[in-house]
Backbone as a chain_set.jsonl record, in Angstrom:
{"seq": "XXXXXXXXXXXXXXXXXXXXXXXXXXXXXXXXXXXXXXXXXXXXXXXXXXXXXXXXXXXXXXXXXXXXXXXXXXXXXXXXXXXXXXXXXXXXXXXXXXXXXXXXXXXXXXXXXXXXXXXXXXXXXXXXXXXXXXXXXXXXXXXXXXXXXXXXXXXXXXXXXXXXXXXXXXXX", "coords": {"N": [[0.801, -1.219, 0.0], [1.851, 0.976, 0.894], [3.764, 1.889, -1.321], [1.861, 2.085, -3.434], [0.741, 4.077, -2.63], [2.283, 6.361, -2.769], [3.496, 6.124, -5.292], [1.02, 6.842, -6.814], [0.537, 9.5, -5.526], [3.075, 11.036, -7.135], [1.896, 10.857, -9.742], [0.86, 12.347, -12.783], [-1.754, 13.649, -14.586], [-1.331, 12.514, -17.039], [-0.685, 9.816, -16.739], [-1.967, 8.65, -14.257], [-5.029, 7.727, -14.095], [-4.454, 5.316, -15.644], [-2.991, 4.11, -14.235], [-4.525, 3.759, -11.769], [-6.842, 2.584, -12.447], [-5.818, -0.145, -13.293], [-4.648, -0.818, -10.74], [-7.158, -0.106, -9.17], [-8.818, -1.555, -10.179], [-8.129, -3.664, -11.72], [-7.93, -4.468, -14.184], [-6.156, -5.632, -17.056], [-3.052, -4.01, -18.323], [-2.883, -3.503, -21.324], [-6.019, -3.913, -21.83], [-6.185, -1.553, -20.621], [-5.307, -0.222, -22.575], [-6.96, 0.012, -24.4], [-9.303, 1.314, -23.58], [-12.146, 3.128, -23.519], [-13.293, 5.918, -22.331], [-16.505, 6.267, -22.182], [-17.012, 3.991, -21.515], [-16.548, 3.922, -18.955], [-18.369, 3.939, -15.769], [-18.92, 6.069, -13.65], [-21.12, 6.976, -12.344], [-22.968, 4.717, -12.369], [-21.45, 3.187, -11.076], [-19.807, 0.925, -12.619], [-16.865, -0.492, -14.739], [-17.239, -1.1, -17.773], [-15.571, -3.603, -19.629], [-15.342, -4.199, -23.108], [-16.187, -7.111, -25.333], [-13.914, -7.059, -27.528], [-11.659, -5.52, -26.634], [-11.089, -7.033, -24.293], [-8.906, -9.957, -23.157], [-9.712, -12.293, -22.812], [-11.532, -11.993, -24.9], [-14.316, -11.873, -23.727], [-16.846, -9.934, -22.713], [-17.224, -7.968, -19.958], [-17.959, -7.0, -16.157], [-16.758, -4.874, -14.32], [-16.842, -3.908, -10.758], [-16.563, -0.409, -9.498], [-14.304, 0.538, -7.224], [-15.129, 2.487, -3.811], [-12.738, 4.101, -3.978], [-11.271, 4.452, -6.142], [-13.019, 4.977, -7.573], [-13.319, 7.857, -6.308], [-10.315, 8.617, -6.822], [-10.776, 8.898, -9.626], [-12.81, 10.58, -10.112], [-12.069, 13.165, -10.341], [-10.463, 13.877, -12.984], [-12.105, 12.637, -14.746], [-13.2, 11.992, -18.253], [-15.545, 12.493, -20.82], [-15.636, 11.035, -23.143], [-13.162, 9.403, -25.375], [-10.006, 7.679, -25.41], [-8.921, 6.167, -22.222], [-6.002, 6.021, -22.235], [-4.921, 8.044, -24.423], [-2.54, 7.917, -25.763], [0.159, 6.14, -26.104], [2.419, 6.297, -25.785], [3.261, 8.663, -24.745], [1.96, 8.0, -21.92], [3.228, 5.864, -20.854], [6.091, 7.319, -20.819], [5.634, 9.596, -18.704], [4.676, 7.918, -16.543], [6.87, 6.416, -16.402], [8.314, 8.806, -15.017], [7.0, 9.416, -12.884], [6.817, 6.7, -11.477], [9.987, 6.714, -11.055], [10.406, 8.984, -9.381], [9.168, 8.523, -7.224], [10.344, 6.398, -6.543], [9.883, 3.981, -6.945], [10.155, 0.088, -7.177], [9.122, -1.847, -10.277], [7.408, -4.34, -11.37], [6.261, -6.308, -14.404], [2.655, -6.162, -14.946], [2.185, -5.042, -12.339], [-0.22, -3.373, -11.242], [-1.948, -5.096, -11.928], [-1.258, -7.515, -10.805], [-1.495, -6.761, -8.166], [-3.907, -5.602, -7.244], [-5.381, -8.42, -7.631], [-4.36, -9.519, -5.758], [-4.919, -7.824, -3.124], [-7.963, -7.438, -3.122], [-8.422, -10.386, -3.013], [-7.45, -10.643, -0.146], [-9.224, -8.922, 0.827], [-12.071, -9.593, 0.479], [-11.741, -11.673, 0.882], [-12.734, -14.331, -1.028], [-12.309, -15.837, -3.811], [-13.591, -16.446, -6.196], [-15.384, -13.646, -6.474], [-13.587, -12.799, -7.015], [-12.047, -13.472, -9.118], [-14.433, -13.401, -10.985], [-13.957, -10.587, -11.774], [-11.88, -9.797, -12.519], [-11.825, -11.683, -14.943], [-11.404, -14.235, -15.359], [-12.376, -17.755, -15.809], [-12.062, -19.814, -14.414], [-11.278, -20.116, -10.435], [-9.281, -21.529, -10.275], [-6.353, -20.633, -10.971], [-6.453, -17.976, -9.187], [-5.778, -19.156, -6.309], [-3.877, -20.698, -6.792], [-1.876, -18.975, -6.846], [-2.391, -16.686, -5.858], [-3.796, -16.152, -3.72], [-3.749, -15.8, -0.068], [-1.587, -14.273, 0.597], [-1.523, -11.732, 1.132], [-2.349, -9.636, 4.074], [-5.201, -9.536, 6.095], [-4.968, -6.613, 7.485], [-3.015, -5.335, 5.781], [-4.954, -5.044, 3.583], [-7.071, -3.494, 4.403], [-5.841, -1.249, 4.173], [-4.746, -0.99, 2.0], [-7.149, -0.834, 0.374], [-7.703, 2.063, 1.543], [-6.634, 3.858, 0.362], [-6.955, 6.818, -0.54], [-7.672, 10.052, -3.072], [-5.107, 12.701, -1.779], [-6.956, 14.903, -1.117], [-9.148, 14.168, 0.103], [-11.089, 13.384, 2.854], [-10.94, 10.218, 3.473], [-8.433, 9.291, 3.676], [-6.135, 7.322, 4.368], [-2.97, 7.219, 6.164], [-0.594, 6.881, 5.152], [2.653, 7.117, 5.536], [5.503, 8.242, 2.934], [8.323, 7.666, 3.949]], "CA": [[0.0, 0.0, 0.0], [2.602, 2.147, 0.746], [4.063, 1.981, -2.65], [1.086, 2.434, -4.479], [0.103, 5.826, -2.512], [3.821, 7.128, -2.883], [3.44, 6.107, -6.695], [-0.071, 7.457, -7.197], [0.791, 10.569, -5.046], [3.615, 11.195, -7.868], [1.472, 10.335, -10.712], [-0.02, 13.293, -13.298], [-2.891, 13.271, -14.86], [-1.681, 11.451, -17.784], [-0.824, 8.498, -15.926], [-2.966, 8.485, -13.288], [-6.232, 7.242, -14.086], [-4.466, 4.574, -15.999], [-2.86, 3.206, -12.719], [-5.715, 3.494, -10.728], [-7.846, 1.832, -13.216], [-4.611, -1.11, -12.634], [-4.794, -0.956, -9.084], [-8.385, -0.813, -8.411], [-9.71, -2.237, -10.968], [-8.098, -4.527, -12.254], [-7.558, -4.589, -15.574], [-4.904, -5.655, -17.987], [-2.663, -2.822, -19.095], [-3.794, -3.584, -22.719], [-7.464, -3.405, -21.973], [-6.824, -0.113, -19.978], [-4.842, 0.794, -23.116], [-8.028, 0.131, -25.613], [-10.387, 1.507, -22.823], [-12.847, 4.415, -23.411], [-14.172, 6.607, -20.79], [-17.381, 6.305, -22.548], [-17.142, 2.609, -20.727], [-16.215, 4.102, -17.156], [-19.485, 4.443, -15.993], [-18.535, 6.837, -12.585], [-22.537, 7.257, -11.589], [-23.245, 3.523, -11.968], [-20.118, 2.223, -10.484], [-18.683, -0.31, -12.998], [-16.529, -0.045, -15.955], [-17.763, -1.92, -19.228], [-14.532, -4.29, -20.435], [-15.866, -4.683, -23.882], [-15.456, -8.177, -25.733], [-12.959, -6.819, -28.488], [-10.675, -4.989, -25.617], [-10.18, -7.839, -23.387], [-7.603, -10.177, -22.973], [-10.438, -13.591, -22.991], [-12.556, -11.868, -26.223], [-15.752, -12.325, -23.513], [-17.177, -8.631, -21.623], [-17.341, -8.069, -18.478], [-18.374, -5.836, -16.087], [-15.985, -4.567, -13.329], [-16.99, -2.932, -9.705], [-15.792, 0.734, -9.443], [-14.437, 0.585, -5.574], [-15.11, 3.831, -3.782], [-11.019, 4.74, -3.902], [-11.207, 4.324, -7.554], [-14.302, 6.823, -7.676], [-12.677, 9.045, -5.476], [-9.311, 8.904, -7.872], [-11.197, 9.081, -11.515], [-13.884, 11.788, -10.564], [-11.947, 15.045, -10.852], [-10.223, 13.585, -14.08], [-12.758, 11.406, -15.89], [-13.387, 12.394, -19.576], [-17.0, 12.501, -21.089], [-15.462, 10.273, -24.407], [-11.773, 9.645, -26.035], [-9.74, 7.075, -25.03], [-8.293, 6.325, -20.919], [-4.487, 6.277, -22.681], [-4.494, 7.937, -25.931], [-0.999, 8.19, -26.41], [0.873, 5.154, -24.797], [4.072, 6.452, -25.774], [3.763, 9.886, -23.725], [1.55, 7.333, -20.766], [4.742, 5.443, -20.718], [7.071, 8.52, -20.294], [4.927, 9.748, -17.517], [4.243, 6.644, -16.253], [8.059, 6.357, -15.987], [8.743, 10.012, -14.622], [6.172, 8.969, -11.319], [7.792, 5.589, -10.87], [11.595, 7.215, -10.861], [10.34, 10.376, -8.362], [8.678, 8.034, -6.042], [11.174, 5.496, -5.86], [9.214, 2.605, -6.692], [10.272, -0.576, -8.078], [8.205, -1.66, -10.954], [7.403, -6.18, -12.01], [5.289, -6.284, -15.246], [1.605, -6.075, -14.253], [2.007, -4.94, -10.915], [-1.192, -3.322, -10.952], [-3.224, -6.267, -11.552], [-1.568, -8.334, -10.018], [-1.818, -6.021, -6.405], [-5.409, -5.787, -7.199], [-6.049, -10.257, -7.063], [-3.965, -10.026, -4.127], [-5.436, -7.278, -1.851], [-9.079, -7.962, -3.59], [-9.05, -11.72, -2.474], [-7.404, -10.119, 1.118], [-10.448, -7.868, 1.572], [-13.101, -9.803, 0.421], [-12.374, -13.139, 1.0], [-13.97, -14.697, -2.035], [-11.807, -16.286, -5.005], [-15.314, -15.983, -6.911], [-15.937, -12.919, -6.473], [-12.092, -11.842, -7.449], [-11.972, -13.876, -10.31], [-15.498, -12.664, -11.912], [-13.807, -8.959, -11.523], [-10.586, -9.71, -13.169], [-12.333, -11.959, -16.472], [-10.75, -15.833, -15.056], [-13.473, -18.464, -15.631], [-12.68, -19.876, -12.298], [-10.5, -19.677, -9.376], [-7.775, -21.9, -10.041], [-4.964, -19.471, -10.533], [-5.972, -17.122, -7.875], [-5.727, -20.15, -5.916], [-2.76, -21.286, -6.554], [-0.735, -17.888, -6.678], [-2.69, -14.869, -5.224], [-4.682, -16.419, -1.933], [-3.084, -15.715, 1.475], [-0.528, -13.359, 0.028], [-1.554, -10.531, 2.043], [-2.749, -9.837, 5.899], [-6.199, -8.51, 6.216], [-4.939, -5.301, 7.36], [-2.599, -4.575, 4.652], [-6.043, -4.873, 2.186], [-7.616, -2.5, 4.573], [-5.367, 0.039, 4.026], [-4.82, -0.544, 0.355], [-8.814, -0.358, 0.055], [-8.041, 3.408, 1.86], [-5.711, 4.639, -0.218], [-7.974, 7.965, -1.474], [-6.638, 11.293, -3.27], [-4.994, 13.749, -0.267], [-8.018, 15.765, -0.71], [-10.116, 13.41, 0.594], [-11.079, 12.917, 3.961], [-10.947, 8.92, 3.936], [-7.173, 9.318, 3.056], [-5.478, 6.69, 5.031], [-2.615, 8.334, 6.447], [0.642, 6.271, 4.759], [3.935, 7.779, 5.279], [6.596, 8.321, 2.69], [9.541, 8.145, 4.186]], "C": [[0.84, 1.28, 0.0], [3.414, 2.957, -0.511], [3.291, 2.514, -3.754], [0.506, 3.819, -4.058], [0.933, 6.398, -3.249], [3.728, 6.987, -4.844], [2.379, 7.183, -7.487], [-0.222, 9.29, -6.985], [2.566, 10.91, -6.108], [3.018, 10.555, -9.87], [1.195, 11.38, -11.398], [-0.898, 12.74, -13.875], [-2.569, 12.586, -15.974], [-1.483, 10.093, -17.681], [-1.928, 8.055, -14.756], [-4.268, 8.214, -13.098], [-5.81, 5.476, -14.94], [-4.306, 3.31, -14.763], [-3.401, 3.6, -12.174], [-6.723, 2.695, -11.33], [-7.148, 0.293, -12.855], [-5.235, -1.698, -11.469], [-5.944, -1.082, -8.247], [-9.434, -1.372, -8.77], [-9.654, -3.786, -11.273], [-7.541, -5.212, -13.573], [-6.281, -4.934, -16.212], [-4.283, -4.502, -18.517], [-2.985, -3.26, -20.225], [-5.218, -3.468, -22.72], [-7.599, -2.064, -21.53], [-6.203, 0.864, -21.119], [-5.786, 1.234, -24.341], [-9.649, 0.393, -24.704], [-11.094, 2.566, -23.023], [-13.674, 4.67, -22.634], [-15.329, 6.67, -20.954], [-18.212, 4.852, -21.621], [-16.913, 2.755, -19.264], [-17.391, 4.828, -16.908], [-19.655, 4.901, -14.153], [-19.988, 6.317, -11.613], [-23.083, 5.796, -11.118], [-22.367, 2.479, -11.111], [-19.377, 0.943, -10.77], [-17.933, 0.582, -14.503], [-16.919, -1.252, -16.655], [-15.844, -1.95, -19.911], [-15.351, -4.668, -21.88], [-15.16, -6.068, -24.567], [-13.906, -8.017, -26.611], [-11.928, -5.833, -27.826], [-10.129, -6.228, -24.696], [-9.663, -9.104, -23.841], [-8.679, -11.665, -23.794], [-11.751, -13.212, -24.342], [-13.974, -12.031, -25.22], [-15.654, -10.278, -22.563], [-17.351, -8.988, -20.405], [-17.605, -6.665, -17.959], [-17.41, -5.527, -14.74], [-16.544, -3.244, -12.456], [-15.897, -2.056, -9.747], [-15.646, 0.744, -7.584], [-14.436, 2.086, -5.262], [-13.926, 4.446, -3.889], [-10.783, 5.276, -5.079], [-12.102, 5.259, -7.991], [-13.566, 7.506, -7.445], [-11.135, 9.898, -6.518], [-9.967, 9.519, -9.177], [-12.096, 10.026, -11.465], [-13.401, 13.058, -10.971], [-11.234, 15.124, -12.092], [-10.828, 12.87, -15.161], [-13.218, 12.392, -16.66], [-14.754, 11.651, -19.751], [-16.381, 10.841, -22.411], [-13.867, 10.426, -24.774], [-11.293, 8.345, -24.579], [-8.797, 7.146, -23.896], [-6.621, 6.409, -21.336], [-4.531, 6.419, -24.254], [-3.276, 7.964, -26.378], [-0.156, 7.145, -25.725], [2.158, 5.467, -24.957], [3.937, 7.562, -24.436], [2.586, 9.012, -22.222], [3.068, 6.95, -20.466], [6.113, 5.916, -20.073], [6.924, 8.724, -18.992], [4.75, 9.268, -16.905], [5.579, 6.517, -15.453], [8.917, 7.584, -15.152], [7.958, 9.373, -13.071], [6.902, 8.085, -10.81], [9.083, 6.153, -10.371], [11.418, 8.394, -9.433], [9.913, 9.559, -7.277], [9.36, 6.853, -5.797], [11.083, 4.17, -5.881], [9.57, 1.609, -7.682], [9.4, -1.319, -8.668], [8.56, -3.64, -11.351], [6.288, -5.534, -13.035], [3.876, -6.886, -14.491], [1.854, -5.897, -12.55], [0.888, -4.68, -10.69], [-2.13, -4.442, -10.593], [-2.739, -7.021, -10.296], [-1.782, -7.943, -8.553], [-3.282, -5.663, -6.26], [-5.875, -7.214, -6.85], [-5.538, -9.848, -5.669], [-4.681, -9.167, -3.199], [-7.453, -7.226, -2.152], [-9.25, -9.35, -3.077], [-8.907, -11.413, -0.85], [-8.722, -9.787, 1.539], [-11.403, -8.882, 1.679], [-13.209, -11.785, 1.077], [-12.6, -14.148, 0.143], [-13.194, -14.667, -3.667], [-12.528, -15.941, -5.815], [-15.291, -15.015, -7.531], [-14.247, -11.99, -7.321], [-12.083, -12.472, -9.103], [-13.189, -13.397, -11.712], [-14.704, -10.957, -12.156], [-12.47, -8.82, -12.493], [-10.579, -10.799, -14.72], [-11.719, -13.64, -16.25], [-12.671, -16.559, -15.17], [-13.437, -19.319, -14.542], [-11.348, -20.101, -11.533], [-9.177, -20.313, -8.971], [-6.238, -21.115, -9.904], [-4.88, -18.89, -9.664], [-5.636, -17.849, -6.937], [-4.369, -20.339, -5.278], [-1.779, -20.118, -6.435], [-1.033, -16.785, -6.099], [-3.009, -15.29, -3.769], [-3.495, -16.4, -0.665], [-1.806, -14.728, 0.761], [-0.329, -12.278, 0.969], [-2.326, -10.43, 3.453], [-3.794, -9.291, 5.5], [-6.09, -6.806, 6.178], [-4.56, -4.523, 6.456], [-3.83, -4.337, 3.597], [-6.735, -3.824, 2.492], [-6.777, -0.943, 3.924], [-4.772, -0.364, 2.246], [-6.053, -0.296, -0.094], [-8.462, 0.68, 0.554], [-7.408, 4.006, 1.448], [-6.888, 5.305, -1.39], [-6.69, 8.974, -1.466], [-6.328, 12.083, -1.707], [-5.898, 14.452, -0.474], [-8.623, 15.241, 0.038], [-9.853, 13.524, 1.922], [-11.035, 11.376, 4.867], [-9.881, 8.85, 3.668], [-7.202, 8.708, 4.339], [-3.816, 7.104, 4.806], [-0.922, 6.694, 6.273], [1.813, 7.302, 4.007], [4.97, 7.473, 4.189], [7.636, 8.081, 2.565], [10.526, 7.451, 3.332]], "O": [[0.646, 2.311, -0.644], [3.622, 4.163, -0.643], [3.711, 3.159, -4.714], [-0.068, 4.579, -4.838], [0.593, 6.944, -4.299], [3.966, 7.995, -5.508], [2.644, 8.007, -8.363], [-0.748, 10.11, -7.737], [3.419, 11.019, -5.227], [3.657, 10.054, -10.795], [1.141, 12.167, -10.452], [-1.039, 11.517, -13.851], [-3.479, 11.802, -16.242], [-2.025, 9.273, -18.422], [-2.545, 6.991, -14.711], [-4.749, 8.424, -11.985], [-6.632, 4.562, -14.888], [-4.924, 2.29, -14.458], [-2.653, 4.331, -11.524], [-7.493, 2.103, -10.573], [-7.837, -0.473, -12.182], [-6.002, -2.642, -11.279], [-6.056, -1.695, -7.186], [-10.5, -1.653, -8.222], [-10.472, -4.703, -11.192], [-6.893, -6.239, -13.774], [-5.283, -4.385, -15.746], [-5.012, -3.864, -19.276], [-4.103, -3.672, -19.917], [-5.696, -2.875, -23.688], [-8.588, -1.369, -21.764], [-6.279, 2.092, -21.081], [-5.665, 2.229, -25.054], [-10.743, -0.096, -24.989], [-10.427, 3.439, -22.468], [-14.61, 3.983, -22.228], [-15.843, 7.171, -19.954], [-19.374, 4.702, -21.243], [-17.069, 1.829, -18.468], [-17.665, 5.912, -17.422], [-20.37, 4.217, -13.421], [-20.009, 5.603, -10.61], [-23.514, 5.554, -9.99], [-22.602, 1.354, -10.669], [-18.729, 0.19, -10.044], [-18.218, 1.638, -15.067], [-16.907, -2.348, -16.093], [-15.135, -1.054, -20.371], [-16.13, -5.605, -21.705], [-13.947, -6.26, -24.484], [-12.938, -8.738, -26.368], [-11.25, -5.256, -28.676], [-8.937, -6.369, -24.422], [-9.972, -9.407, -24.993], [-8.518, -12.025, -24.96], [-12.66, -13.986, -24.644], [-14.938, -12.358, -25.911], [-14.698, -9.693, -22.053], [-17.58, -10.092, -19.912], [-17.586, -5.603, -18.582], [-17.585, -6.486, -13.988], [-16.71, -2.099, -12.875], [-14.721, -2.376, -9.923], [-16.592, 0.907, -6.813], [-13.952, 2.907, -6.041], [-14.087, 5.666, -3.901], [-10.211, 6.357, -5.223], [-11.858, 6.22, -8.721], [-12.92, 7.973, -8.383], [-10.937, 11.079, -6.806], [-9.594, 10.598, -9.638], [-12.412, 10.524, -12.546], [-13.98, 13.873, -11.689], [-11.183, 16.259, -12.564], [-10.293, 12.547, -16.221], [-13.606, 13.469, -16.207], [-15.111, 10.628, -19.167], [-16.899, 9.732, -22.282], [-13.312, 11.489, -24.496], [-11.787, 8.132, -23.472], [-7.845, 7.911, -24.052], [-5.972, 7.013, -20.482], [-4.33, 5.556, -25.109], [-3.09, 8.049, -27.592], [0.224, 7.465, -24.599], [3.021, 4.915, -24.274], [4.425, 7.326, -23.33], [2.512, 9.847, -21.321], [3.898, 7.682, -19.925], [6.892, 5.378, -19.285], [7.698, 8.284, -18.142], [4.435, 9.996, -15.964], [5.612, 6.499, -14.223], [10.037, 7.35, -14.697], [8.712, 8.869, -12.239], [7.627, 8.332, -9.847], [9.262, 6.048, -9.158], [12.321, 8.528, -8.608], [10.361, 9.947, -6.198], [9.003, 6.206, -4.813], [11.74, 3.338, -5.256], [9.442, 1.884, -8.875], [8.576, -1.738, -7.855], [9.684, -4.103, -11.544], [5.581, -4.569, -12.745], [3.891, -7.807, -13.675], [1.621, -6.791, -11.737], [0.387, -5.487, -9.906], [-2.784, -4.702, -9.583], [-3.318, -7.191, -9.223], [-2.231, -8.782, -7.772], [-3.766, -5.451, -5.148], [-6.664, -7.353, -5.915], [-6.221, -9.859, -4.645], [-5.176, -9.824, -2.284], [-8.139, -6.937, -1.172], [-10.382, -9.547, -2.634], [-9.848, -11.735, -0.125], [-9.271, -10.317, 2.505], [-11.719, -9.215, 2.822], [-14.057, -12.601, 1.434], [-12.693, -15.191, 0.791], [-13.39, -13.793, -4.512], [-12.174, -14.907, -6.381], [-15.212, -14.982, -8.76], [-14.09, -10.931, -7.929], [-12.117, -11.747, -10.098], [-12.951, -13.157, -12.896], [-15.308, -10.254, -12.966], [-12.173, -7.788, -13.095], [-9.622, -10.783, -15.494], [-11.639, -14.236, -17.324], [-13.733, -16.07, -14.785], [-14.398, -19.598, -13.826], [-10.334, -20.268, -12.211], [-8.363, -20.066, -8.081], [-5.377, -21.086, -9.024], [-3.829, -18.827, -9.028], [-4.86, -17.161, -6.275], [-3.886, -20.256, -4.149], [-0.746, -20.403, -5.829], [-0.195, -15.933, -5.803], [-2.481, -14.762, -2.791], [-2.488, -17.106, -0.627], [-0.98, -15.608, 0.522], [0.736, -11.954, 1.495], [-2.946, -11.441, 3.783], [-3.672, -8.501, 4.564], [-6.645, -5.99, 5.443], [-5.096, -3.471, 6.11], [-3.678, -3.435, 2.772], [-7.156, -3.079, 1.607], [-7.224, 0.074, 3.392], [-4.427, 0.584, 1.541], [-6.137, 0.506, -1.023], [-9.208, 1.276, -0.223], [-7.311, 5.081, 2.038], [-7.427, 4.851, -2.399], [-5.642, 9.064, -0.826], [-7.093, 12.063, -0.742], [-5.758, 15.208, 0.488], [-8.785, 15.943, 1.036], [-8.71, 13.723, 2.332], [-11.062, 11.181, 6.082], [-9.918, 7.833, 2.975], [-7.886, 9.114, 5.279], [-3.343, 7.29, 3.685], [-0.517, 5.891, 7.114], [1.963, 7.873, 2.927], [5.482, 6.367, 4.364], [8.209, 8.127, 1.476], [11.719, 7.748, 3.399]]}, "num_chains": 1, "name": "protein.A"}
């Protein structure tokens, strides 16, 4: 958790809805890179994976957690795509990582979403419907028990510093 504030809290806006979409969504960086905000549906609280974006060719519908609200409301776009430019995402992407210090595994997002998503909830099921698996063997065998309860709490409270549910993770 601490990583992903310190990351997010060095993020701009042209990275920053991508990794949060990552991180609390879920998603494959390739679906968040053929994603349109037309499909982030803020008011209803899921985003629409369409079939011809994701990874398994089937849709899906992915819970918006309130953190993930809280991140994408003062930047979400009416239409146009969540990374139109993946070269200058990339850059940016890489300017946040380097300022905040953080070392980077391919898919980190997702995969710190199965893991503190099965933490919180409990519920292989319920993680695997959210992330497009037809059933729960993998999380199974590589995500379950990974993380402590608490650490999920406080990656579920990682909101913008405006916020008042900001869970209060130091820096140093």
């Amino acid at each position: 958790p601490k990583d992903v504030s310190t990351l997010l809290n060095h993020a701009d806006d042209v990275c920053l809805a991508p990794l949060c979409i990552g991180f609390f969504a879920g998603l494959r960086r390739a679906e968040i890179e053929r994603l349109e905000w037309k499909n982030v549906k803020l008011s209803s609280g899921v985003i629409i994976v369409r079939a011809d974006t994701s990874k398994s060719k089937r849709r899906r519908t992915v819970k918006i957690s309130d953190n993930l609200k809280a991140w994408l409301e003062p930047i979400a776009k009416k239409n146009g795509l969540v990374i139109p430019d993946c070269k200058e995402w990339r850059k940016s992407y890489e300017k946040a990582r380097k300022a905040a210090g953080v070392n980077w595994v391919n898919n980190a997002c997702r995969h710190s979403f199965v893991s503190y998503h099965i933490a919180m909830h409990g519920d292989s099921g319920v993680t695997a419907t959210q992330v497009g698996h037809r059933n729960t063997s993998v999380l199974e065998e590589h995500y379950k028990e990974l993380v402590e309860p608490q650490e999920a709490v406080e990656y579920w409270s990682i909101f913008p510093p405006n916020q008042n549910k900001v869970t209060s993770i130091k820096t140093a």
